[in-house]
N, C-alpha and C positions, 0 to 999 in steps of 0.2 A: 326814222331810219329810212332812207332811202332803197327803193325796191327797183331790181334791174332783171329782166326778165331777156332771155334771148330764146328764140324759136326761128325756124325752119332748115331746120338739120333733116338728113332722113340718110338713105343710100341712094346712092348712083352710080352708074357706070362711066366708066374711064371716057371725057372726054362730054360730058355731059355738064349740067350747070346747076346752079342751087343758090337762093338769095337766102342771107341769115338777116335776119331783124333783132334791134334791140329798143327795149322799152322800158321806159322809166315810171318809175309813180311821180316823180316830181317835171317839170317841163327841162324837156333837152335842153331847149336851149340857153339854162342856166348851167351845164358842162361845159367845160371847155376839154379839148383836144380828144377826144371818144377815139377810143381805139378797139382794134380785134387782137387778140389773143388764143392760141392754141395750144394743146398739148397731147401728143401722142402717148400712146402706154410705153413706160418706159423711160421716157426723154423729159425734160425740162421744157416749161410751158414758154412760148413764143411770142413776141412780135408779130403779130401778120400786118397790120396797117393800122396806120395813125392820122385822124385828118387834125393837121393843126391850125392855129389862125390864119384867117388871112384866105383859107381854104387849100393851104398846102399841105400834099399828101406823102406821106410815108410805106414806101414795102418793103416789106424781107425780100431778097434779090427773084428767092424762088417763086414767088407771087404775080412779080412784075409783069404786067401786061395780059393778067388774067385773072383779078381780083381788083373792083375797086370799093371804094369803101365813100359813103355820103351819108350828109343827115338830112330830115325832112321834118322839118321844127313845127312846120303844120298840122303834121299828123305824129310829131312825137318821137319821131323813129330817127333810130341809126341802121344802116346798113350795111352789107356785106353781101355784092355781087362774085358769083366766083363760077366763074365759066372756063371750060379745058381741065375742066378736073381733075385730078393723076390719084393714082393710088396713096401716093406718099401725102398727099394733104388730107387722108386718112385722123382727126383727130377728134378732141371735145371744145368746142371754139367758144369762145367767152367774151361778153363785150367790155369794156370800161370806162366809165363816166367819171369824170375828175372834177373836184371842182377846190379849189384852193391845193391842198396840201393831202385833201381827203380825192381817194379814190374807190370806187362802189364799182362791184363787182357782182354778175350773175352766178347763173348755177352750170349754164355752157350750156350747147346744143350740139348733139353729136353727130358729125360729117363721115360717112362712111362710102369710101369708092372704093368699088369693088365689081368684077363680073361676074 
């Protein structure tokens, strides 16, 4: 069973930045297309970004141009740059590592903006 581990959540203030890491027990770079995911209380869990082959990226429109999302297959990690903060990207952000038909899922790391 593969183990997906996401961490560096915490709170911030509006306008402020935060890298989320995700990590595998098995080597990343047997995933293909890692993506971020969120979900606020209340709402249905999101798309935030998706790196697909070839190294082409995906964002939810609200993201665009202040969130980017890379792996680092050296050290194992997928990431989640997210700088310009806002209130509303308020959520529990999850990574997802796909590989065939199967997709592996963490337990989230929770992003709180707030003043």
């Amino acid at each position: 069973q593969v183990q997906v581990v996401e961490s560096g959540g915490g709170l911030v203030q509006p306008g402020g930045s935060l890298r989320l890491s995700c990590a595998a027990s098995e080597s990343i770079s047997s995933f293909t297309a890692p993506a971020w995911y969120r979900q606020a209380p209340g709402k249905q869990r999101e798309l935030v970004a998706r790196l697909a082959s070839g190294g082409i990226t995906n964002y939810v429109a609200t993201v665009k141009g202040r969130f980017t999302i890379s792996r680092d297959n050296a050290k194992n990690t997928v990431y989640l740059q997210m700088n310009s903060l806002k209130p509303e990207d308020t959520a529990l952000y999850y990574c997802q590592l796909n590989r065939g038909s199967l997709a592996y899922w963490g337990q989230g790391t929770q992003v709180t903006v707030s003043s």
